[in-house]
N, C-alpha and C positions, 0 to 999 in steps of 0.2 A: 457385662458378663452376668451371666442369669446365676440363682445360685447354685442351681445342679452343676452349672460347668465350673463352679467356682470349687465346689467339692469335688470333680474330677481333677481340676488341674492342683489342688492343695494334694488330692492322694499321690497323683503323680508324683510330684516334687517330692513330696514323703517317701517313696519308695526308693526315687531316683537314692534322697540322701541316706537311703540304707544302704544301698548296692553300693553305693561311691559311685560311680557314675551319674556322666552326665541326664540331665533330662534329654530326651528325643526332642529334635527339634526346638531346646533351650536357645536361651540368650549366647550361650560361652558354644554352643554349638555352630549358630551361625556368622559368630565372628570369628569360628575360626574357619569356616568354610570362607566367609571375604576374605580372610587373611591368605589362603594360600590361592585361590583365586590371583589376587592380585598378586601374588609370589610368581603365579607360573609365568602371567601376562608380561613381566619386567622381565624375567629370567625370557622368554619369548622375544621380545625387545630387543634386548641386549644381545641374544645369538644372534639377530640381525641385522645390529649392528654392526658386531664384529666381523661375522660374513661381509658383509657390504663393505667393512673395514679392507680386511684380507683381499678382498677382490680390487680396490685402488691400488692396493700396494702390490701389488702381482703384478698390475699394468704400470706404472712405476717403475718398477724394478727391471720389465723388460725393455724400457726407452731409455732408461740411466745410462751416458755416456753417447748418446747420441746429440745431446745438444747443449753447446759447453757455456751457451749464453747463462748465467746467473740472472735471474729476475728478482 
């Protein structure tokens, strides 16, 4: 880091910590973007799961009592 950008990014930060706010493009900004990243991908997952769940048990439920063998 040269020191011009070193005095950009110290100003930044300074101003960030006036506002309250985060820095653009901070640290805490981009783990929270991986955080819900990976929020959506599991919750994505998971509806597929359950879909795919829902759909054995539907077929299941239509052969139940057709076949009295116990396995």
């Amino acid at each position: 880091m040269t020191p011009d950008e070193r005095v950009a990014y110290l100003k930044e930060y300074d101003d960030s910590d006036k506002t309250g706010e985060p820095k653009k493009g901070g640290l805490i900004e981009k783990l929270i973007a991986r955080g819900n990243k990976r929020t959506e991908e599991q919750l994505a997952r998971e509806h597929a799961e359950r879909t795919a769940g829902q759909t054995n048990l539907s077929g299941a439920a239509a052969t139940a009592g057709q076949n009295p063998v116990i396995r």
